[in-house]
C-alpha positions in Angstrom: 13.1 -18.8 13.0 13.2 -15.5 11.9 9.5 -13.6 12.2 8.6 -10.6 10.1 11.0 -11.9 6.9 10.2 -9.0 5.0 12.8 -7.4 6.8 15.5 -9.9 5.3 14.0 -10.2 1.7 16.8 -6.9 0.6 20.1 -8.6 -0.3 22.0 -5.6 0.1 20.6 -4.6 4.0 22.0 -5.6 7.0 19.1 -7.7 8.3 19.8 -10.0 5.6 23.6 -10.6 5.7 23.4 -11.1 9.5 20.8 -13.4 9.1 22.5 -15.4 6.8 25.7 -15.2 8.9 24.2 -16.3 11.8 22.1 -19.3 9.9 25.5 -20.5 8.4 27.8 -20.2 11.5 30.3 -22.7 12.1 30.7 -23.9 8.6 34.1 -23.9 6.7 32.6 -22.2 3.6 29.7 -19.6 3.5 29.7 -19.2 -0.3 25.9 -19.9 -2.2 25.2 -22.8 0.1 22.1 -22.7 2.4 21.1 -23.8 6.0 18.0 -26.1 5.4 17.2 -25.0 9.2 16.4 -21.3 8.8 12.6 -21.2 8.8 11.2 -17.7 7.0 7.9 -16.4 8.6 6.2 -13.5 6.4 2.7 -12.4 6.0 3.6 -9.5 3.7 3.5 -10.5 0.2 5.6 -9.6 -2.8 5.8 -6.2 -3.3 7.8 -7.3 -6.9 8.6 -10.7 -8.7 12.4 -9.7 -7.6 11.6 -9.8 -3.8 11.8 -13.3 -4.6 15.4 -13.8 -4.9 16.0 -12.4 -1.4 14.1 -15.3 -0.2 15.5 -18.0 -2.2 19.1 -16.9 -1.6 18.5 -17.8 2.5 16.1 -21.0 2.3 16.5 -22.8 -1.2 19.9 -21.7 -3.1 17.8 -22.3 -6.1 20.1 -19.5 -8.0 23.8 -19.2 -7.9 23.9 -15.5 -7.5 21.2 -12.1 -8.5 22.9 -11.9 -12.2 21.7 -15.6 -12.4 18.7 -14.9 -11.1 18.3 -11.7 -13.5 19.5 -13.5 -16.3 16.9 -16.3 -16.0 13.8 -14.0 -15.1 14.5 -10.2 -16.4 12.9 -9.6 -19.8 13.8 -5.9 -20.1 14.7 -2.6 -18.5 13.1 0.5 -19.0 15.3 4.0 -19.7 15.5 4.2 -16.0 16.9 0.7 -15.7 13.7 -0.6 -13.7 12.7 -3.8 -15.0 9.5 -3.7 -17.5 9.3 -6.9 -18.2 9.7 -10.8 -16.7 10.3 -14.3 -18.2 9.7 -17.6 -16.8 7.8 -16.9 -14.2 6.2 -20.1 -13.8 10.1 -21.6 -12.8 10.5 -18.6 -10.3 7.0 -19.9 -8.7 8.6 -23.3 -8.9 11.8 -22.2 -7.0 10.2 -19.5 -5.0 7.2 -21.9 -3.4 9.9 -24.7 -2.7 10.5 -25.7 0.8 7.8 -23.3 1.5 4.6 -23.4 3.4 1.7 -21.0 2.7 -1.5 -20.6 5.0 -3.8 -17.8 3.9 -5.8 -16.1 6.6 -9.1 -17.8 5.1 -7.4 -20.5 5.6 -6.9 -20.5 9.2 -10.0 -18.8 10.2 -12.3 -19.8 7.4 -15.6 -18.5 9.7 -14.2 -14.9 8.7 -16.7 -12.9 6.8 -16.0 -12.4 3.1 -14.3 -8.6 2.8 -16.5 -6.7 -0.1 -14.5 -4.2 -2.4 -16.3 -1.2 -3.5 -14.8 1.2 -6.4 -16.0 5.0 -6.1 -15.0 7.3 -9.5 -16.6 11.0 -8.8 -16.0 13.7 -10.4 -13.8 17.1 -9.1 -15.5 20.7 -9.8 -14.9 21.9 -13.1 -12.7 24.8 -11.1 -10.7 22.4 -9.3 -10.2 20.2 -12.6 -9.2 23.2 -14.6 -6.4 23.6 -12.1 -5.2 19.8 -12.4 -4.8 20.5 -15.9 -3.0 23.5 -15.7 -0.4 22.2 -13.2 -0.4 18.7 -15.9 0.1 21.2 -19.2 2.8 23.5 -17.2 4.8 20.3 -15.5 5.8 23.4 -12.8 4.8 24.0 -9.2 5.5 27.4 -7.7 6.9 27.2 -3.9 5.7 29.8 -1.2 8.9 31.5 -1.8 8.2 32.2 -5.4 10.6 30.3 -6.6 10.0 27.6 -9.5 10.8 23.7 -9.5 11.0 21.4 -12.5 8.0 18.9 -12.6 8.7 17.3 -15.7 10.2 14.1 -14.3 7.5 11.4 -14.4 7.8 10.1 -10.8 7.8 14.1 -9.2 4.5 14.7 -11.4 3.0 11.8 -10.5 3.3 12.9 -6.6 2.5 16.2 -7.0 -0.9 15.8 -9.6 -1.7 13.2 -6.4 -1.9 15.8 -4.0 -3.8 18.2 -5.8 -6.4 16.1 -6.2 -7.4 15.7 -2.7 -4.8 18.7 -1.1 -4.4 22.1 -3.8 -3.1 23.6 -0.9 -1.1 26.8 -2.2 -2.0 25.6 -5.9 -5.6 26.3 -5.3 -6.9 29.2 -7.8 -9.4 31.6 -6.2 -12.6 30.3 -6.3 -11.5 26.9 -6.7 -13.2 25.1 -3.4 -10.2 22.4 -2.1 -10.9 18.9 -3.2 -14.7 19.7 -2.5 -16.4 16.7 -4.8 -14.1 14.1 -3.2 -14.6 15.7 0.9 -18.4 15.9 -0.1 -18.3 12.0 -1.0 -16.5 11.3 2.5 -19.6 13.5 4.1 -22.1 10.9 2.3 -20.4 8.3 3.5 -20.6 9.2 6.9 -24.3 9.7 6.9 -24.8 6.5 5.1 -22.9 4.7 7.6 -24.9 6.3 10.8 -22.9 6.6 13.5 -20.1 3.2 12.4 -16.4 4.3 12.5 -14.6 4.8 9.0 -10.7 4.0 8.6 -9.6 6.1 6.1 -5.8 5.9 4.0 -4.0 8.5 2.4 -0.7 8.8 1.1 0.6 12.2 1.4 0.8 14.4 4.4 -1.0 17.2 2.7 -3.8 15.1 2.5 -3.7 13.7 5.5 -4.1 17.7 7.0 -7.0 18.2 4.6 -8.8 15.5 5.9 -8.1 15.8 9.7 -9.3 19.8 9.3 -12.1 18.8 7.5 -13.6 15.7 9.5 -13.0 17.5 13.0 -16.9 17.5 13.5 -16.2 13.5 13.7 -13.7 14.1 15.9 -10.9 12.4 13.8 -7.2 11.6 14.5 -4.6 10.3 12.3 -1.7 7.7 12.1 1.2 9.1 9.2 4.6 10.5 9.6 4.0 14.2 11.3 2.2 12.6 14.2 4.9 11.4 17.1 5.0 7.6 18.2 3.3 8.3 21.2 0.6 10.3 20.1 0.0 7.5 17.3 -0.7 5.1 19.9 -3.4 7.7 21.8 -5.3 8.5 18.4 -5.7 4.5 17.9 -6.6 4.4 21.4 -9.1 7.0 20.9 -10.7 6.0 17.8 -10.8 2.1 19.5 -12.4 3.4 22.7 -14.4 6.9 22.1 -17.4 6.8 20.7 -17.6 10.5 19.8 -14.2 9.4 17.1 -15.9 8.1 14.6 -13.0 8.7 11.9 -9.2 7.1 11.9 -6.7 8.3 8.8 -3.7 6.4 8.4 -0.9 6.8 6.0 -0.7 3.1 4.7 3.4 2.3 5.5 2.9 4.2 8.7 -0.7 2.8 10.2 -0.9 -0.2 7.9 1.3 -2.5 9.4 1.2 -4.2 13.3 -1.6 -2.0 14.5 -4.1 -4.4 16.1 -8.0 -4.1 17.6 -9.0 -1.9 15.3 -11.4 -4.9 13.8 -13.4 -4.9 17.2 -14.7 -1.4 16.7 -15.1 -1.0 12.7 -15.4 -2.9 9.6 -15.6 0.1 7.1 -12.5 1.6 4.9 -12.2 4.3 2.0 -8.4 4.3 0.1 -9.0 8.1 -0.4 -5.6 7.2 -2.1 -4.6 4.2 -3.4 -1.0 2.9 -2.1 2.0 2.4 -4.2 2.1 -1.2 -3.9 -0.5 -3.9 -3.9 2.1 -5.6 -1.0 0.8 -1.8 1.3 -2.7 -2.7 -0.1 -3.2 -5.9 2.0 -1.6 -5.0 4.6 -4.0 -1.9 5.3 -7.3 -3.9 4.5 -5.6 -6.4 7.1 -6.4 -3.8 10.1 -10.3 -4.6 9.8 -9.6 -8.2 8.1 -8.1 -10.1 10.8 -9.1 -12.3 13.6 -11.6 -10.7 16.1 -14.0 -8.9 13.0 -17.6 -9.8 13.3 -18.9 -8.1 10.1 -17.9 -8.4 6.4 -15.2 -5.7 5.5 -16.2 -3.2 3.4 -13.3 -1.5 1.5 -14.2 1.7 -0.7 -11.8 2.7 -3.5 -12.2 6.8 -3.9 -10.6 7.6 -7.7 -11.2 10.9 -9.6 -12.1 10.2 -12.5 -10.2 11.8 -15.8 -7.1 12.0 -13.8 -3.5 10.2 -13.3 -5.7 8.2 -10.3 -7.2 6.1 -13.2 -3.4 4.9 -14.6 -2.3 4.0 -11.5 -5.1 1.8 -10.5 -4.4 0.3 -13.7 -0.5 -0.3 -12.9 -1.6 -1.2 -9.5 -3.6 -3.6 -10.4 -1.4 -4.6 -13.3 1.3 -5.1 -9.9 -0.9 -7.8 -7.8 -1.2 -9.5 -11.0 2.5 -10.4 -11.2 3.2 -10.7 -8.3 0.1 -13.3 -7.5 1.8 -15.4 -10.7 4.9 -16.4 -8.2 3.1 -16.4 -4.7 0.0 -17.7 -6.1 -2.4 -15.6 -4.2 -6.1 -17.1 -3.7 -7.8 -13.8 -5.0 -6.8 -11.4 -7.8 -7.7 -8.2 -7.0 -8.7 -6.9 -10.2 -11.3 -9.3 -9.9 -12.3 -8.8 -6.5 -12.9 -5.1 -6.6 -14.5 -5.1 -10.4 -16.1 -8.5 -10.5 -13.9 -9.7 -13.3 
C-alpha cells in the first residue's frame, strides 16, 4: 500500500522506480508487467491528463510504454514542446479509472456543509494600474543594482506582472500607494467578518511580506518558504489557539497540503492569488473543508480586474476542466465559483 501516491505519479523520480521495484520483487522479468497487489492511495487529483500514465504504468499496464501512451493521447505541442492539445480522452478515463476506487470527501462525510465559492474583481488605482502597464509595454524590470533583466519571455512576465499587482515593491512610482484597492478589500473583509479568522493564499513571497506588514493590527502569521519549519508549526499554532490572530497566509504548495485543525477555528478563505494548478486549488480549500468544520466554507477569489489575473483564471479553469474529463470529478469548478 503505498499512501500519498502523488509522490510516485513521476516516471522519471525515484519514488517511483523504487516503488515499482519493490512491488515486482522476486519475478524473473520486470519489463511492462504489473503487480495486481500494489494498492495506490491519493487524495491529490490530477494536476495534468499526463499524471495519468504514472499511475497506470504501476497498477493497470494499460500502455506499453510513455511514447505509446503519447501517441494514443497527445494531440499537439506548443513551440515550447508542452502539450496544447489531448485526444481520446474518454479511453484514458477508461484505462485510468480501471482497477481503481474513488471516494470523494462528500462521499464519506455527506453531513459536511456545502463549501460556497465567492469571485471578487476590483479595481487597482489608476496610479498603481498605470504602472502594471508600463512594466507590461517595457517587458523589463530594473534590479536594486541598476542593472536590467529581459522580461520578454512569457512565463517570467507572467510572474513578475503577478507580483505587482499585490507587491510593486521597488517597481512602485512615487505616488503610487502599494496594491492599495486590493489591501483595502482585505480590510472590508475583515470588518464584515467581525472578529472570525480569515486564511488567506498567496503565491509569491513578495506578497506574502506585503500582507504580513499590512495585517499586523490582526496579528497575522504566515506559512510559505522564508518562514523555518519550526516556526511554521508555531504560526499555525497561534492562529488555531489565539484569539487576538485572526489572520493565517499560506503559500498554497507550502501550507496547502497536510496541515490539519485549522477547520475547528475558521471557515473563511480569500485566494489573494490564484494557484498554478487546480490540483494546489483543492488541496488549499481542503484546510477548512475537511472533517471536523461545522460551518459552510466560504472561499473568496480576489482578481484585478483588466490584468493577466483575468487569463489565468481562464486557463485555470480551462485546467480542472481537463483534468475532471479523466478523474471524473463530482463538481466543475467553473461552475461552482460562477454558477455555470
Amino acid at each position: 500500500i503505498v499512501d500519498e501516491a502523488t509522490s510516485v505519479k513521476n516516471i522519471s523520480s525515484e519514488n517511483h522506480k523504487q516503488v515499482r521495484k519493490f512491488s515486482l520483487r522476486g519475478r524473473r522479468n520486470l519489463g511492462d508487467c504489473v503487480d495486481r497487489n500494489l494498492m495506490l492511495l491519493t487524495g491529490t487529483p490530477l494536476t495534468s491528463p499526463l499524471d495519468a500514465y504514472g499511475y497506470t504504468k504501476l497498477i493497470s499496464g494499460a500502455y506499453q510504454n510513455q511514447a505509446v501512451f503519447e501517441e494514443m493521447h497527445v494531440a499537439a505541442r506548443d513551440f515550447f514542446g508542452q502539450v496544447s492539445e489531448y485526444k481520446n480522452l474518454d479511453l484514458l478515463q477508461t484505462n485510468f479509472l480501471n482497477g481503481s476506487f474513488r471516494v470523494l470527501k462528500e462521499d464519506a462525510n455527506p453531513m459536511m456543509p456545502e463549501e460556497v465559492y465567492d469571485p471578487i474583481f476590483y479595481d487597482m488605482t489608476q496610479a498603481h494600474y498605470n504602472l502594471y502597464n508600463k512594466i507590461a509595454t517595457e517587458q523589463l524590470l530594473l534590479l536594486e543594482d541598476g542593472s536590467k533583466i529581459d522580461a520578454t519571455t512569457p512565463q517570467r512576465l507572467l510572474h513578475t506582472l503577478q507580483q505587482v499587482i499585490l507587491s510593486p515593491g521597488e517597481y512602485v512610482d512615487p505616488g503610487c500607494e502599494p496594491a492599495v484597492a486590493c489591501l483595502d478589500l482585505i480590510d472590508e473583509l475583515m470588518d464584515e467578518l467581525q472578529g472570525r479568522k480569515l486564511l488567506i493564499f498567496a503565491n509569491y513571497q513578495r506578497s506574502i511580506a506585503t500582507l504580513v506588514t499590512h495585517l499586523a493590527k490582526f496579528n497575522a502569521v504566515a506559512v510559505n518558504g522564508n518562514v523555518s519549519q519550526a516556526q511554521q508549526v508555531d504560526n499555525v499554532e497561534r492562529f488555531k489557539t489565539d484569539p487576538a490572530c485572526s489572520v493565517l497566509i499560506m503559500q498554497p504548495v507550502s501550507g496547502g497540503y497536510g496541515v490539519d485543525g485549522l477547520q475547528d477555528v475558521c471557515q473563511d478563505m480569500l485566494f489573494a492569488e490564484l494557484p498554478m494548478t487546480p490540483r494546489d486549488f483543492h488541496q488549499a480549500v481542503g484546510r477548512l473543508k475537511r472533517t471536523g468544520q461545522r460551518g459552510s466554507v466560504h472561499v473568496r477569489i480576489a482578481t484585478a480586474a483588466n490584468t493577466l489575473q483575468i487569463r489565468l483564471q481562464e486557463r485555470f479553469l480551462q485546467k480542472d476542466e481537463l483534468v475532471n474529463v479523466v478523474q471524473l470529478s463530482y463538481k466543475d469548478l467553473r461552475a461552482a465559483i460562477f454558477g455555470e
